[in-house]
C-alpha positions as CSV (number, residue, x, y, z in Angstrom):
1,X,194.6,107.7,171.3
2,X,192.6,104.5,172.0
3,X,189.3,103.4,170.8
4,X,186.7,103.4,173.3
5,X,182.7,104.1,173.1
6,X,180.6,107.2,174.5
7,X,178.0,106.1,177.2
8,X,175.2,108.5,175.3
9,X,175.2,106.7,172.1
10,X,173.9,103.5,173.7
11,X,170.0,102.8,174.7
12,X,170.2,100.7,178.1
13,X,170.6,96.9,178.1
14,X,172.8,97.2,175.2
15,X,176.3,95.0,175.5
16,X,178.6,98.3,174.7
17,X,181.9,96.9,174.2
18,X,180.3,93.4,172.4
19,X,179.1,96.3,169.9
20,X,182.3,97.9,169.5
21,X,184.5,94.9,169.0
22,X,182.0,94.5,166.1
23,X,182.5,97.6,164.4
24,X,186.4,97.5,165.1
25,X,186.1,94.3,163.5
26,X,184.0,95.5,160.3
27,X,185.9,98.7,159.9
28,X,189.5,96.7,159.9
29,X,189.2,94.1,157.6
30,X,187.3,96.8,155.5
31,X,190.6,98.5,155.5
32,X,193.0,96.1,155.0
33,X,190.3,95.2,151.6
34,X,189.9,98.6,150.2
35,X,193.7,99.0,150.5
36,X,194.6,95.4,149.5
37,X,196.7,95.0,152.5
38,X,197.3,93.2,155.9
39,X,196.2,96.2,158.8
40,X,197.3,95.9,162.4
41,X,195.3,97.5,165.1
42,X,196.1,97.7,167.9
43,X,194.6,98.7,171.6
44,X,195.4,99.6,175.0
45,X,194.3,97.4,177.6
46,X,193.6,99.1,181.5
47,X,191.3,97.1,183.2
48,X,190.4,100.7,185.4
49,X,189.0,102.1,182.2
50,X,185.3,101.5,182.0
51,X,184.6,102.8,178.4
52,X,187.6,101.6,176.5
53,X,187.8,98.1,174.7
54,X,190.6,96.3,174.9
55,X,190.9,94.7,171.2
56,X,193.2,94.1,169.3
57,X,193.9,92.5,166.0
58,X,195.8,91.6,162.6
59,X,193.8,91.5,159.5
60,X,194.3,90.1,155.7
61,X,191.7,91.8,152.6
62,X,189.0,88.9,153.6
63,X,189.6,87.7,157.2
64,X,191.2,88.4,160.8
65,X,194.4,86.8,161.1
66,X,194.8,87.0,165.1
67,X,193.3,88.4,167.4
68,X,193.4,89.4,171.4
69,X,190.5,90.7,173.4
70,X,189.9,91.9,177.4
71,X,193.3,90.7,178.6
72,X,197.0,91.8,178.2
73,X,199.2,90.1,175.8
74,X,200.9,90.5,172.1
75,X,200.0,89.0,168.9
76,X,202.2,87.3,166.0
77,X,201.7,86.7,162.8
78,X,203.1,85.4,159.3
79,X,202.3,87.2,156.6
80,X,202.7,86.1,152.8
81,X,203.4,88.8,150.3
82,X,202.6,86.8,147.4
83,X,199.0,86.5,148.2
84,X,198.8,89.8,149.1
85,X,200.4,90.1,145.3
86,X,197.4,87.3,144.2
87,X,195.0,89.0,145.7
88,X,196.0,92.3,144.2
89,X,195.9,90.7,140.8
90,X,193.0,89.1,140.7
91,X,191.1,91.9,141.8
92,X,192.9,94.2,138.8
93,X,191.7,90.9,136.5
94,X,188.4,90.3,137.8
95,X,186.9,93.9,138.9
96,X,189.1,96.4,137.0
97,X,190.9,98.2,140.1
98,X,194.4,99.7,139.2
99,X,197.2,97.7,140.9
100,X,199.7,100.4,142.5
101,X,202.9,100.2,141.5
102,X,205.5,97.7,143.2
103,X,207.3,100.5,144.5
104,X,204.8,102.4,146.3
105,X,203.7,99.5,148.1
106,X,207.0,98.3,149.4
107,X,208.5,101.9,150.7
């Protein structure tokens, strides 16, 4: 399964996949936020393949990490658990949301 757009659901002059990498981008750090964690998505690329978008990307609670878009190629990234573990914490402190428990995060 990739991500890709339908041709109907776009009025004519629109940039499609400009549109797209927008949502994907929304949706994914929205995510990794609501879940207080780092989300990976990641895309097919096929250059034959009109409709699809070829995006890809790593994502922290409040930003993109790395990304790659339109071309072929693999992303890396460091990842800190401890402010994943900060971030958890202040969010408990400041807005109230219940922290899972250490061991359903890590398993």
């Amino acid at each position: 399964m990739d991500w890709g757009y339908e041709e109907w659901a776009y009025h004519k002059g629109l940039k499609k996949k400009e549109s797209e990498k927008k949502i994907l981008r929304s949706l994914i750090v929205t995510r990794a936020f609501e879940n207080q964690v780092y989300f990976v998505f990641c895309n097919q690329y096929d250059p034959k393949i009109k409709d699809q978008i070829p995006y890809s990307l790593i994502a922290e609670p409040h930003k993109i990490i790395k990304e790659i878009y339109g071309r072929e190629g693999m992303i890396i990234a460091d990842i800190d658990l401890d402010h994943i573990e900060d971030v958890r914490k202040k969010y408990v402190k400041e807005c109230g949301w219940p922290l899972l428990k250490k061991s359903a995060l890590y398993t």
